[in-house]
PyMOL Python script that loads the backbone (N, CA, C, O; Angstrom):
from pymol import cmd

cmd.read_pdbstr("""\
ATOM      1  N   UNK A   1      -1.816   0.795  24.143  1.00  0.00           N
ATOM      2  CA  UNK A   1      -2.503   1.083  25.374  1.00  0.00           C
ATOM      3  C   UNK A   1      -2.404  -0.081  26.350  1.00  0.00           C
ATOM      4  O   UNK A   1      -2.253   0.027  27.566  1.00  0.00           O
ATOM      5  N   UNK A   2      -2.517  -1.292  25.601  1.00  0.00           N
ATOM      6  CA  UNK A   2      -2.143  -2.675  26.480  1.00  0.00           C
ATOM      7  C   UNK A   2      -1.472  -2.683  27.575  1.00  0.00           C
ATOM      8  O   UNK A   2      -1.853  -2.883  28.728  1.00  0.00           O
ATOM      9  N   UNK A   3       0.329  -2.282  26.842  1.00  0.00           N
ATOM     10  CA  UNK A   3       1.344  -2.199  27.333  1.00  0.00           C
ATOM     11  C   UNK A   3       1.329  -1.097  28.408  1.00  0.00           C
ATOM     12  O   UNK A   3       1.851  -1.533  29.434  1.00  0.00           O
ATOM     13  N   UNK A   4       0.903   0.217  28.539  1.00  0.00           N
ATOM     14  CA  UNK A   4       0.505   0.991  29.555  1.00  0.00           C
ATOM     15  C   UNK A   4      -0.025   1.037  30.476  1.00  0.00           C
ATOM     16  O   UNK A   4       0.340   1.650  31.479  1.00  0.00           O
ATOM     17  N   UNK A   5      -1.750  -0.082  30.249  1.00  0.00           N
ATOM     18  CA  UNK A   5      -2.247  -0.719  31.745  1.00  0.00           C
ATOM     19  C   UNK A   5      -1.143  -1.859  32.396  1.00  0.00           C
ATOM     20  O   UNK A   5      -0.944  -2.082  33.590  1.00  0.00           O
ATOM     21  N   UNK A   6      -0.702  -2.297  31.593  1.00  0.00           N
ATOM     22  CA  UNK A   6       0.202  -3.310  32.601  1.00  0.00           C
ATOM     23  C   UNK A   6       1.427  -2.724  32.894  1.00  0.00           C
ATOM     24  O   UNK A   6       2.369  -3.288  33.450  1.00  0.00           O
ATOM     25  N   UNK A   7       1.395  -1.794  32.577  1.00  0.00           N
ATOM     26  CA  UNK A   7       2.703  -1.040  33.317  1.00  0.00           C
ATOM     27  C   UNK A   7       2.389   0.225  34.366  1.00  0.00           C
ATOM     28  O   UNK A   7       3.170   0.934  35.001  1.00  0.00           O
ATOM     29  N   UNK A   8       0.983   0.222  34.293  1.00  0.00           N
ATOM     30  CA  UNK A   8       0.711   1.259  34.708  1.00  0.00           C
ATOM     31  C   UNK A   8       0.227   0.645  37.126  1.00  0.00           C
ATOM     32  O   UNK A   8       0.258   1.114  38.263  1.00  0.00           O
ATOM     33  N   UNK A   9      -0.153  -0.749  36.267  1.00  0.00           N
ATOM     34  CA  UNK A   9      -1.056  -0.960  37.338  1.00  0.00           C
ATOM     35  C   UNK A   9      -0.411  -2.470  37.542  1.00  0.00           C
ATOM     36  O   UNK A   9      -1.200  -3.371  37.260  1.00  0.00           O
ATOM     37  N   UNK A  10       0.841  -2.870  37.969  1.00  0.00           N
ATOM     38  CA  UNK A  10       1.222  -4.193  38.382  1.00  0.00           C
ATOM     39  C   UNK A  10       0.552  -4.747  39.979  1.00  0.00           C
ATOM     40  O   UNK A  10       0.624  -4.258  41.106  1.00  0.00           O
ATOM     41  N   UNK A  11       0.056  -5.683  39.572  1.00  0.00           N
ATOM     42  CA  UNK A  11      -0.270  -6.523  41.195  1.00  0.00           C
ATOM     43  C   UNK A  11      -1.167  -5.951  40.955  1.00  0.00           C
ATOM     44  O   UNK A  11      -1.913  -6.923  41.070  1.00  0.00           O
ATOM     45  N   UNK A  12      -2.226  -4.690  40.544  1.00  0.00           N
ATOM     46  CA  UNK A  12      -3.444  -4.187  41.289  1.00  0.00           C
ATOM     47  C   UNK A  12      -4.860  -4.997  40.743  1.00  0.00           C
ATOM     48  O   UNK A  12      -4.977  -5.452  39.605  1.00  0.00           O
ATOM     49  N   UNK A  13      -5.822  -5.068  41.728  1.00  0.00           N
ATOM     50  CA  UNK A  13      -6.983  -5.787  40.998  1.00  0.00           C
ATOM     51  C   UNK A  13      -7.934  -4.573  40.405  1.00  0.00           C
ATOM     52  O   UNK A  13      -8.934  -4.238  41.040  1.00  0.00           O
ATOM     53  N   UNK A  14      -7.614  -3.984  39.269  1.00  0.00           N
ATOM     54  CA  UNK A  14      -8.970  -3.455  38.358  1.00  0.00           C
ATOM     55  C   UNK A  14      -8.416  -4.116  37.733  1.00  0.00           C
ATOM     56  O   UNK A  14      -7.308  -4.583  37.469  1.00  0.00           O
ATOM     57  N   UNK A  15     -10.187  -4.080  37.337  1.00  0.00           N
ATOM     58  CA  UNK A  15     -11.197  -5.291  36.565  1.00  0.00           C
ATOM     59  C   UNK A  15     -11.323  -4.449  34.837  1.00  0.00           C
ATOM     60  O   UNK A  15     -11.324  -4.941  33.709  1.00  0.00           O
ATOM     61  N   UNK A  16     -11.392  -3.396  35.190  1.00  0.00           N
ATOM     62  CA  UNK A  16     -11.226  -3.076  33.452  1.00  0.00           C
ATOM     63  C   UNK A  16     -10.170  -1.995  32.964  1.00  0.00           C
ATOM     64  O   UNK A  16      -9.718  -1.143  33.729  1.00  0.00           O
ATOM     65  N   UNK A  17      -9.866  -2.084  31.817  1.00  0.00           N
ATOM     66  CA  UNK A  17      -8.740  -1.447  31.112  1.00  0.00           C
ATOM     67  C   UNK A  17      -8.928   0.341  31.735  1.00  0.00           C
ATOM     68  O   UNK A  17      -9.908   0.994  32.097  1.00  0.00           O
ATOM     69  N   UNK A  18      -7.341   0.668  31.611  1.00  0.00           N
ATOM     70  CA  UNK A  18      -7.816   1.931  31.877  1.00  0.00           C
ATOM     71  C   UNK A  18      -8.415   2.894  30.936  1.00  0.00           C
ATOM     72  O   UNK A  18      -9.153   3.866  31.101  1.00  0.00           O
ATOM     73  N   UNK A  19      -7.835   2.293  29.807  1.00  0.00           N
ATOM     74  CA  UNK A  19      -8.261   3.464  28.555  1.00  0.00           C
ATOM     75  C   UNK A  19      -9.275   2.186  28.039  1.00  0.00           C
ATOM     76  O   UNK A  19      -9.047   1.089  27.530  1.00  0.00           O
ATOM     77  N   UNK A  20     -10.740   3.049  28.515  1.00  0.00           N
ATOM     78  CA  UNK A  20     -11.774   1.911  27.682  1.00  0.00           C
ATOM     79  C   UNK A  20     -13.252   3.057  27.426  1.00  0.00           C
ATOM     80  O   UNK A  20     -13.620   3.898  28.246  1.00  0.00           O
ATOM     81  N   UNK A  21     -13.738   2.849  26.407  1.00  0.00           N
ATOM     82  CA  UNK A  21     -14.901   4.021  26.235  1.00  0.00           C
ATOM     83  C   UNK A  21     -16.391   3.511  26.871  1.00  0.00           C
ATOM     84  O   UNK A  21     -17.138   2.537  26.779  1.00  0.00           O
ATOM     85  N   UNK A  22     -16.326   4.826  27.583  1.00  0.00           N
ATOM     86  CA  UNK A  22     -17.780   4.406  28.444  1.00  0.00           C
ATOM     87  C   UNK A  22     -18.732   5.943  27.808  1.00  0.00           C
ATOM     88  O   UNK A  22     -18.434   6.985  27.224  1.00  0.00           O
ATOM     89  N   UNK A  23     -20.283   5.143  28.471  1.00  0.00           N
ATOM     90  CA  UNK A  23     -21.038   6.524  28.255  1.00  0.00           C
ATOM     91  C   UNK A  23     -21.145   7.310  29.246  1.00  0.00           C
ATOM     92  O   UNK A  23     -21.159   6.797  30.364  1.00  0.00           O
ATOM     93  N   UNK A  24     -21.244   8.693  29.123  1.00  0.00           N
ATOM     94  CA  UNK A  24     -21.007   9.844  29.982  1.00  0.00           C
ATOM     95  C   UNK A  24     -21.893  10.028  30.585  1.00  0.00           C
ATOM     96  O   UNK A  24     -21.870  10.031  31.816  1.00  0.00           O
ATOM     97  N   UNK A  25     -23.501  10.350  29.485  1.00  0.00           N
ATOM     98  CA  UNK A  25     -24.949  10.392  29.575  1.00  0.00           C
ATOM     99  C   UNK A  25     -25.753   9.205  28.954  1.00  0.00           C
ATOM    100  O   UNK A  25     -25.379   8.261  28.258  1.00  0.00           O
ATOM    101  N   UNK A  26     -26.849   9.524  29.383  1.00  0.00           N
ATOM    102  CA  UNK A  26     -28.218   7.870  28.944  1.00  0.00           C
ATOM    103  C   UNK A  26     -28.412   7.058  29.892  1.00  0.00           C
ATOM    104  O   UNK A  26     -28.097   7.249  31.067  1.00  0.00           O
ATOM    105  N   UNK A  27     -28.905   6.170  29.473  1.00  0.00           N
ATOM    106  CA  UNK A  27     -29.256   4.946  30.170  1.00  0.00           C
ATOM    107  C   UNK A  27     -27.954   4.370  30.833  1.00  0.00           C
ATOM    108  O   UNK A  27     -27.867   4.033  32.014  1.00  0.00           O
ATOM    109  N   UNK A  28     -26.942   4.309  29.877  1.00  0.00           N
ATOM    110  CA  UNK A  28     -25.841   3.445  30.406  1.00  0.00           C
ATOM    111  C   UNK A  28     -24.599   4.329  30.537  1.00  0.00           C
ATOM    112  O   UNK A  28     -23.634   4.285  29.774  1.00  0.00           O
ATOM    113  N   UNK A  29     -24.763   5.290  31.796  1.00  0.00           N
ATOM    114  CA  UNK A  29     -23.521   5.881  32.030  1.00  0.00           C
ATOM    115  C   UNK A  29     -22.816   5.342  32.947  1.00  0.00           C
ATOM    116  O   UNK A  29     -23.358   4.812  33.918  1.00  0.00           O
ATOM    117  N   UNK A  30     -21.575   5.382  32.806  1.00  0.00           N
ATOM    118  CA  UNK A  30     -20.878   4.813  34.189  1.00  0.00           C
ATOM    119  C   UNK A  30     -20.623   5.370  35.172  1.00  0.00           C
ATOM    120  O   UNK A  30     -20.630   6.587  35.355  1.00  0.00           O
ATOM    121  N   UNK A  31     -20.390   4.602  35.852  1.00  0.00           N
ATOM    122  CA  UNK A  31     -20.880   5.041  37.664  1.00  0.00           C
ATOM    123  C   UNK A  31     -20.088   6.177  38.248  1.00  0.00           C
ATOM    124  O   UNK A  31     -20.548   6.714  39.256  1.00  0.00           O
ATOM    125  N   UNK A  32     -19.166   6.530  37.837  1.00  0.00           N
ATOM    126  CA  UNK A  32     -18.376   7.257  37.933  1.00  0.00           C
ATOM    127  C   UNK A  32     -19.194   8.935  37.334  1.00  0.00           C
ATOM    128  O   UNK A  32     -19.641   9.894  37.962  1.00  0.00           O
ATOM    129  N   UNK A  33     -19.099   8.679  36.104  1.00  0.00           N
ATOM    130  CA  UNK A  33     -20.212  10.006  35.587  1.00  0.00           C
ATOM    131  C   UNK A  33     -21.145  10.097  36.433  1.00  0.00           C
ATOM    132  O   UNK A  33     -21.487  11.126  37.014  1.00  0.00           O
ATOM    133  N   UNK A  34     -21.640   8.947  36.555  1.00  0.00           N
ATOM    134  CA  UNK A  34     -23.044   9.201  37.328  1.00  0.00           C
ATOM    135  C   UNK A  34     -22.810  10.053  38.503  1.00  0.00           C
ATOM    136  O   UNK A  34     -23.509  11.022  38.802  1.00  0.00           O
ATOM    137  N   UNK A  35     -21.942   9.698  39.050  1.00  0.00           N
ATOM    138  CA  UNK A  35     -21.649   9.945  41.148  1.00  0.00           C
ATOM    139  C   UNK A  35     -21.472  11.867  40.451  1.00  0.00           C
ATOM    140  O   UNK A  35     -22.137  12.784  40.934  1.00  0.00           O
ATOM    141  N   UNK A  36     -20.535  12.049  39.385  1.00  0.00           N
ATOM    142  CA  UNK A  36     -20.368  12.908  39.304  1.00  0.00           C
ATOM    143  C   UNK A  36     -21.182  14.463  39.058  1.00  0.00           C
ATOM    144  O   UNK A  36     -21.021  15.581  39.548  1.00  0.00           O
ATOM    145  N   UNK A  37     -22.209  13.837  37.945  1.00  0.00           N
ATOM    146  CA  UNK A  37     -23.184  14.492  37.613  1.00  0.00           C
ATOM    147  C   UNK A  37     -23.579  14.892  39.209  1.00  0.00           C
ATOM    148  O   UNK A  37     -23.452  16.027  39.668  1.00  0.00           O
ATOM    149  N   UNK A  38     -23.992  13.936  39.820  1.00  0.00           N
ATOM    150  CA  UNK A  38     -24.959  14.180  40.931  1.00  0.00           C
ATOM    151  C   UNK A  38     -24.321  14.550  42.200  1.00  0.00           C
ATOM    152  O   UNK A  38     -24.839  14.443  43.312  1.00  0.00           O
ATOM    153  N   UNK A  39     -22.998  15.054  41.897  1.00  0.00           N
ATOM    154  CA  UNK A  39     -22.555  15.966  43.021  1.00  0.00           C
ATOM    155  C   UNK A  39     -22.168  17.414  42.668  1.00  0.00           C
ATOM    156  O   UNK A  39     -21.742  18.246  43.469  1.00  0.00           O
ATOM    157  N   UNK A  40     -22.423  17.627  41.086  1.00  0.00           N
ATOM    158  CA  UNK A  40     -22.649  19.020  40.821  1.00  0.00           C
ATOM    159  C   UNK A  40     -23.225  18.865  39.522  1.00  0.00           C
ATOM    160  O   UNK A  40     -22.421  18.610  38.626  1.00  0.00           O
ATOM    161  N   UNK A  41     -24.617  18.975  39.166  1.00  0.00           N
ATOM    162  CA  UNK A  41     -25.231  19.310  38.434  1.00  0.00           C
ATOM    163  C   UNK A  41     -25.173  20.663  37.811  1.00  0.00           C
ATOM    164  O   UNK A  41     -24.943  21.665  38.489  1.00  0.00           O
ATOM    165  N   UNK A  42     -25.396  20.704  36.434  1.00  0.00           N
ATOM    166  CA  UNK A  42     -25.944  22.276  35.768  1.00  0.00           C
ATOM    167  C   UNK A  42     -27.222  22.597  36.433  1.00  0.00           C
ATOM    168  O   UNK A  42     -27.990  21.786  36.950  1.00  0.00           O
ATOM    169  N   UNK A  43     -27.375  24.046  36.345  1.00  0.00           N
ATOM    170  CA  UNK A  43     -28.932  24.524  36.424  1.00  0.00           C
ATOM    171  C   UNK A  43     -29.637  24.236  35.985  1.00  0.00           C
ATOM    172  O   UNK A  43     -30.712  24.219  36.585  1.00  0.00           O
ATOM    173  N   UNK A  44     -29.559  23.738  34.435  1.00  0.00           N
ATOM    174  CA  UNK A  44     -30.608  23.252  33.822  1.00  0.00           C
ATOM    175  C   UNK A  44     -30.808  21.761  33.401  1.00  0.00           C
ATOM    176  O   UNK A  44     -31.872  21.170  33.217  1.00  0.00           O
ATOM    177  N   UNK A  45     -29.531  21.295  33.294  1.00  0.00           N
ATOM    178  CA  UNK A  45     -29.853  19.761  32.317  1.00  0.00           C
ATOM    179  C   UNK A  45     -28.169  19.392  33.598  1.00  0.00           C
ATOM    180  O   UNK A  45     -27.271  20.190  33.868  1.00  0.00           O
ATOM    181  N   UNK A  46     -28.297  18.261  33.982  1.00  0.00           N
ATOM    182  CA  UNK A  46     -26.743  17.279  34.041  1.00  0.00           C
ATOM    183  C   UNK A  46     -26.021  16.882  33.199  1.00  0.00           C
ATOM    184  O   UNK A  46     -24.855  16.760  33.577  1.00  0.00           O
ATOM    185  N   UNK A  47     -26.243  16.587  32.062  1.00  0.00           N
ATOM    186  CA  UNK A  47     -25.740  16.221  31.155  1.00  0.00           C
ATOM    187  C   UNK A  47     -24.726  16.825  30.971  1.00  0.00           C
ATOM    188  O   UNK A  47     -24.741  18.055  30.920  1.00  0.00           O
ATOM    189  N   UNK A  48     -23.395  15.982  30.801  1.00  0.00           N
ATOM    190  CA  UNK A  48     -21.918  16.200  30.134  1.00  0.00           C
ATOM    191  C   UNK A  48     -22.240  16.698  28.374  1.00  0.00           C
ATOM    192  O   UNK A  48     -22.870  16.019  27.564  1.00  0.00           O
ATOM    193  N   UNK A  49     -21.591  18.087  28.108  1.00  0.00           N
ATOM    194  CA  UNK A  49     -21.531  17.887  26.876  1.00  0.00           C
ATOM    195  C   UNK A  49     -19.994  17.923  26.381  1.00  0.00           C
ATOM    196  O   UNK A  49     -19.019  18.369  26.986  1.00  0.00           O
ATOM    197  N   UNK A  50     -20.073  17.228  24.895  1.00  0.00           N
ATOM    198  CA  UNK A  50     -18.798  16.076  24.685  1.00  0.00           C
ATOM    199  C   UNK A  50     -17.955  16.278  25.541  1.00  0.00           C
ATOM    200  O   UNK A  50     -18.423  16.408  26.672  1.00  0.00           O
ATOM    201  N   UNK A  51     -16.695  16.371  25.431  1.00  0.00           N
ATOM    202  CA  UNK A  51     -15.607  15.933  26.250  1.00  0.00           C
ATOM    203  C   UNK A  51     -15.560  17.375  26.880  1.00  0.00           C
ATOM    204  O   UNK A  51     -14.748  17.273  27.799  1.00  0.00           O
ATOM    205  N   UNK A  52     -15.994  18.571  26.842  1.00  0.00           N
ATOM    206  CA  UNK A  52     -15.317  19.754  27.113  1.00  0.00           C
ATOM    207  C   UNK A  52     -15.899  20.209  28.457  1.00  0.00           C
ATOM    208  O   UNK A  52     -15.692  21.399  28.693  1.00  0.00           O
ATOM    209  N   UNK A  53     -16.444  19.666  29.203  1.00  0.00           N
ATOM    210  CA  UNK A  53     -16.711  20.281  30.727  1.00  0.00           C
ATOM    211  C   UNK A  53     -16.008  20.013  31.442  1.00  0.00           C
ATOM    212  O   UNK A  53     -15.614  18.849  31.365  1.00  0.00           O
ATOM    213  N   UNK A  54     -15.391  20.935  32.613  1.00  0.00           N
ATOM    214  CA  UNK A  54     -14.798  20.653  33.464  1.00  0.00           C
ATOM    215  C   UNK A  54     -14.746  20.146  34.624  1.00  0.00           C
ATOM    216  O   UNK A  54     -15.142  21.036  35.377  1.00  0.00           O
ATOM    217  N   UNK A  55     -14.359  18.760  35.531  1.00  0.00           N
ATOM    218  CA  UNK A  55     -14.718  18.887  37.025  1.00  0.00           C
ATOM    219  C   UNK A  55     -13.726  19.168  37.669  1.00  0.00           C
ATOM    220  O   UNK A  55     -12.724  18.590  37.249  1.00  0.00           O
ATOM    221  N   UNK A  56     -13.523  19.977  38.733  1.00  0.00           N
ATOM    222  CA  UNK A  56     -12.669  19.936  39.948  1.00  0.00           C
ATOM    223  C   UNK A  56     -12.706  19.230  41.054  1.00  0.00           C
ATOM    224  O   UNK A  56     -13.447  19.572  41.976  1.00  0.00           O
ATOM    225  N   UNK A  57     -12.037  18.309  41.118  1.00  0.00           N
ATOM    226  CA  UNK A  57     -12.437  17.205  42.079  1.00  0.00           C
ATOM    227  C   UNK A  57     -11.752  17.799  43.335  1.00  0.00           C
ATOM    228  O   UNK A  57     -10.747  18.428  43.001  1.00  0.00           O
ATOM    229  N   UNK A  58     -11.910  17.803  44.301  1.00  0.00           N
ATOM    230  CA  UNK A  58     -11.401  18.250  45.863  1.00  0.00           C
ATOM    231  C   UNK A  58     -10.297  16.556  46.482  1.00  0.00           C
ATOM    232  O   UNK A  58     -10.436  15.456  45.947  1.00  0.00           O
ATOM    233  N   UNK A  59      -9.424  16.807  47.526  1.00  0.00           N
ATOM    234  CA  UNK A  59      -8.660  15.674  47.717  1.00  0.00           C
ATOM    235  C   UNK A  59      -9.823  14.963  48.247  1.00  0.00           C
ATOM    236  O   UNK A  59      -9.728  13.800  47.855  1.00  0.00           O
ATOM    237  N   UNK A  60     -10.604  15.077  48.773  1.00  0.00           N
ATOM    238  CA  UNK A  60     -11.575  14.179  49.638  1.00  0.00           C
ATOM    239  C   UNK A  60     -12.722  13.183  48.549  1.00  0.00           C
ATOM    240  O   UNK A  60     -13.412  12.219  48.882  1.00  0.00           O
ATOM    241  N   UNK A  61     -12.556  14.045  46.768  1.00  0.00           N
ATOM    242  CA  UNK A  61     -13.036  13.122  46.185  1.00  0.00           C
ATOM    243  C   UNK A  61     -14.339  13.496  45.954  1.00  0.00           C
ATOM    244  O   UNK A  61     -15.187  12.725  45.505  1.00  0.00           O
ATOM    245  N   UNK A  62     -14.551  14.734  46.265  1.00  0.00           N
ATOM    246  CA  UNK A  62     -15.997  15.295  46.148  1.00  0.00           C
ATOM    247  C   UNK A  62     -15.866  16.481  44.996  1.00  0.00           C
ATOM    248  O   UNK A  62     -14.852  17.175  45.059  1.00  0.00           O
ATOM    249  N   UNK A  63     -16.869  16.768  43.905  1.00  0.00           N
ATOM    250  CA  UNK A  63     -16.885  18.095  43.391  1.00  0.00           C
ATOM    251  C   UNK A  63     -16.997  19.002  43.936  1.00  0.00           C
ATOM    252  O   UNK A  63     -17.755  19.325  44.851  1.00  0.00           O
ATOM    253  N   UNK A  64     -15.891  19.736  43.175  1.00  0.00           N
ATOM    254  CA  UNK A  64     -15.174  21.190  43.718  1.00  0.00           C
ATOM    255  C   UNK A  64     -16.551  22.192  43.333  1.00  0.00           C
ATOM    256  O   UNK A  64     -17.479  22.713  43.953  1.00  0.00           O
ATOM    257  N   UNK A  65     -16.234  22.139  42.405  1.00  0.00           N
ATOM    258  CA  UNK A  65     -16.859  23.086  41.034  1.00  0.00           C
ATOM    259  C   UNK A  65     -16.836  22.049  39.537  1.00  0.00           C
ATOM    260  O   UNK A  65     -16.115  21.126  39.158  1.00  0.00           O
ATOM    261  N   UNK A  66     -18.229  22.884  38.872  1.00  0.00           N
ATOM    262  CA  UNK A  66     -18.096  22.275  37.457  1.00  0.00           C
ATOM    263  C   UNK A  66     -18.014  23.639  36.419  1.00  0.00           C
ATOM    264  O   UNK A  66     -18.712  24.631  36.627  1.00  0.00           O
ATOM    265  N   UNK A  67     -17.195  23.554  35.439  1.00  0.00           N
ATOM    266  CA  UNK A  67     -17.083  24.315  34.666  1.00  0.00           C
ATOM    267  C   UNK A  67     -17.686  24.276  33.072  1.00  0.00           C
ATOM    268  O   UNK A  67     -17.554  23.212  32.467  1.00  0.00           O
ATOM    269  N   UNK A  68     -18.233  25.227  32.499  1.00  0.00           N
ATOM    270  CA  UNK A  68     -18.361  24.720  30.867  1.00  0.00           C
ATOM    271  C   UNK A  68     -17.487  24.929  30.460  1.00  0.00           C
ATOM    272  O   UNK A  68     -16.552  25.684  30.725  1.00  0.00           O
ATOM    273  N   UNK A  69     -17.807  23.959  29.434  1.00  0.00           N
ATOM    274  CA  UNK A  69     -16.817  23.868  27.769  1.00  0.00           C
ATOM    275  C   UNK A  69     -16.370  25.349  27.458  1.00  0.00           C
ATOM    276  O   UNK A  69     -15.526  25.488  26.572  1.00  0.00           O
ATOM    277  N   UNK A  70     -16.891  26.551  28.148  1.00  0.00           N
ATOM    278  CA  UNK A  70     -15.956  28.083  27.694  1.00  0.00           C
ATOM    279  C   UNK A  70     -15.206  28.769  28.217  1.00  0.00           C
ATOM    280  O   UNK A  70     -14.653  29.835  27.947  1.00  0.00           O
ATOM    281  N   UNK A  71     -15.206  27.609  29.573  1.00  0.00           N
ATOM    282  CA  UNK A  71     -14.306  28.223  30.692  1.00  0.00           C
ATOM    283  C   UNK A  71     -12.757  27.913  30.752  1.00  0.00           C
ATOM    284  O   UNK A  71     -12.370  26.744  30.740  1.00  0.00           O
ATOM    285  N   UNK A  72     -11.861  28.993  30.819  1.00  0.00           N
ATOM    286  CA  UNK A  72     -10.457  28.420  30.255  1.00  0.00           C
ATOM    287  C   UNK A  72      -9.925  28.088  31.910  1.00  0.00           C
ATOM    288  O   UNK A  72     -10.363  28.630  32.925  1.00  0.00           O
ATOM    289  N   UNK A  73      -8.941  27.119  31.831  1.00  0.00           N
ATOM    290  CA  UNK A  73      -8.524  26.541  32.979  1.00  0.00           C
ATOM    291  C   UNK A  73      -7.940  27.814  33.790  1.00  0.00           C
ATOM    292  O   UNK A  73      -8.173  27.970  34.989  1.00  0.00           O
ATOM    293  N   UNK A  74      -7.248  28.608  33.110  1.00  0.00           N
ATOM    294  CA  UNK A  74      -7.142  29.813  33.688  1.00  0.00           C
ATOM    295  C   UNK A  74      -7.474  30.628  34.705  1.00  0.00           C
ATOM    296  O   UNK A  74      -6.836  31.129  35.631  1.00  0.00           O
ATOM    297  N   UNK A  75      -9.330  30.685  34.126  1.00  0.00           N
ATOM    298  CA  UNK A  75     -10.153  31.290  34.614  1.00  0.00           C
ATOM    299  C   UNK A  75     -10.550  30.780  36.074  1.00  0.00           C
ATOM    300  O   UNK A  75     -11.285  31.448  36.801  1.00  0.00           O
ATOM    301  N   UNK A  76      -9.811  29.095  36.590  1.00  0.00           N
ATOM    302  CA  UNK A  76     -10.353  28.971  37.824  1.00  0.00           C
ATOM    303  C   UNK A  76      -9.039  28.407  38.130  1.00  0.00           C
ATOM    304  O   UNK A  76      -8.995  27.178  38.175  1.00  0.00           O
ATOM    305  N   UNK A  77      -8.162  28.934  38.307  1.00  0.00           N
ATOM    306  CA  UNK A  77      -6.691  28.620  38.871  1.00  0.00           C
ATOM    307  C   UNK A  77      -6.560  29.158  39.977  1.00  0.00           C
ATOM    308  O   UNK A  77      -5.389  29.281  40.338  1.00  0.00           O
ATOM    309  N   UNK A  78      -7.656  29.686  40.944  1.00  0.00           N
ATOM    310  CA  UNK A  78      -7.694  30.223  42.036  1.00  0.00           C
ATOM    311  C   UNK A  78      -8.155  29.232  42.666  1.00  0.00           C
ATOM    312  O   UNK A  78      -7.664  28.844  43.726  1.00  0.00           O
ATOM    313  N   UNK A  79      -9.394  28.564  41.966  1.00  0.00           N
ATOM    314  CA  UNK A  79      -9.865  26.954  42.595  1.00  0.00           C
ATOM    315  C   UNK A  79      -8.896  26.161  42.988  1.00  0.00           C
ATOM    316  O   UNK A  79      -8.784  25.586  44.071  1.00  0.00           O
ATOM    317  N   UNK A  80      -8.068  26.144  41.903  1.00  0.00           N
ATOM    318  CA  UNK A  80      -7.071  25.072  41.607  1.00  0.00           C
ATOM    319  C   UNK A  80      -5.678  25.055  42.762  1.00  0.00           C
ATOM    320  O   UNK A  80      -4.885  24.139  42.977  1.00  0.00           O
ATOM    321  N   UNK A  81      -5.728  26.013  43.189  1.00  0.00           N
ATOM    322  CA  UNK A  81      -4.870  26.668  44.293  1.00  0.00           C
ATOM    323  C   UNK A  81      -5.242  26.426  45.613  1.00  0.00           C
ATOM    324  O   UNK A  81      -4.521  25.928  46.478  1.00  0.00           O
ATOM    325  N   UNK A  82      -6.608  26.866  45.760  1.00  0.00           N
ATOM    326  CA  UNK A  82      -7.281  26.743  46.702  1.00  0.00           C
ATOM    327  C   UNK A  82      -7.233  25.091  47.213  1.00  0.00           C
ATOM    328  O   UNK A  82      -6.939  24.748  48.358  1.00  0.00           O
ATOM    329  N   UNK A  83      -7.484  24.440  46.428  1.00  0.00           N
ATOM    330  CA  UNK A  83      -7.458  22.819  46.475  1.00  0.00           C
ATOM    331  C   UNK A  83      -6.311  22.511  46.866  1.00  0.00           C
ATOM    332  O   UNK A  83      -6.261  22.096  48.023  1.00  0.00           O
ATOM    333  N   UNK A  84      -4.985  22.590  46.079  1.00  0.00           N
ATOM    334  CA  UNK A  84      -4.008  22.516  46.562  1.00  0.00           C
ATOM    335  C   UNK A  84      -3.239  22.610  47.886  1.00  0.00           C
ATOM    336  O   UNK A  84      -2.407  21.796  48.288  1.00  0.00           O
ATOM    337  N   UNK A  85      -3.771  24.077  48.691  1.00  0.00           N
ATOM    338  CA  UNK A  85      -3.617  24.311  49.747  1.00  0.00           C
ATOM    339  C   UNK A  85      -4.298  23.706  50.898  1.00  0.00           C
ATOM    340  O   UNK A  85      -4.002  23.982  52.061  1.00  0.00           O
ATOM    341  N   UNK A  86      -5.288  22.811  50.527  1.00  0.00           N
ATOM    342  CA  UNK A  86      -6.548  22.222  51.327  1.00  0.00           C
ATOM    343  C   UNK A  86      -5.489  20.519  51.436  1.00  0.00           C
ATOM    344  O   UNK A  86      -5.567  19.688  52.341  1.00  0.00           O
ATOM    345  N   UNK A  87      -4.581  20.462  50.190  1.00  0.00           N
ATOM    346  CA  UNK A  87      -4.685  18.695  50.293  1.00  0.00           C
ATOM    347  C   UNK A  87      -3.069  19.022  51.054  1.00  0.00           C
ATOM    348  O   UNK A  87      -2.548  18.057  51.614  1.00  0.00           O
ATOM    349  N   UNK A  88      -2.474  20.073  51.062  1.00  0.00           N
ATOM    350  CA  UNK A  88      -0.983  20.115  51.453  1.00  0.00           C
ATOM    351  C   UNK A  88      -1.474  20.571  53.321  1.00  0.00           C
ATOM    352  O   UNK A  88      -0.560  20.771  54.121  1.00  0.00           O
ATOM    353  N   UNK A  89      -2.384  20.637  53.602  1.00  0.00           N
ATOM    354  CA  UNK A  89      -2.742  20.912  55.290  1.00  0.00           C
ATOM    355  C   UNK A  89      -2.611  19.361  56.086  1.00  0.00           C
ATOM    356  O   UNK A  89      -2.816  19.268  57.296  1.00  0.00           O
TER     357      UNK A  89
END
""", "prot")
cmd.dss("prot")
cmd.show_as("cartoon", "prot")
cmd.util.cbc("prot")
cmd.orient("prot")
């Protein structure tokens, strides 16, 4: 993985590895989860469960849509299109 950040990212200044394990939910989520949660929350709880939810991020960097862990990518390839056509304008 070493060999991949430094090949991945020459000259650039991040400060931490790209492949590094952070928390999603708790006290100590990273800021990134965080921003995320809180630009599309569930109905009931924010909380990421394990790795299987989906976000659609928009080119501007904002959530699209969030999907659960039962939703097949499939099922929102109209999103996924839609986005596409938004970042190619």
């Amino acid at each position: 993985m070493k060999r991949f950040y430094k090949l991945s990212a020459p000259g650039s200044k991040l400060n931490s590895p790209i492949f590094d394990k952070v928390d999603v939910n708790g006290k100590n989520t990273a800021p990134l989860y965080k921003y995320l949660k809180a630009e599309k929350g569930c109905l009931l709880i924010d909380a990421i469960k394990w790795n299987f939810t989906k976000l659609l991020i928009s080119p501007d960097g904002k959530v699209f849509q969030r999907y659960s862990r039962r939703t097949s990518p499939l099922e929102f390839e109209k999103d996924i299109q839609t986005l596409l056509g938004q970042a190619s304008s």
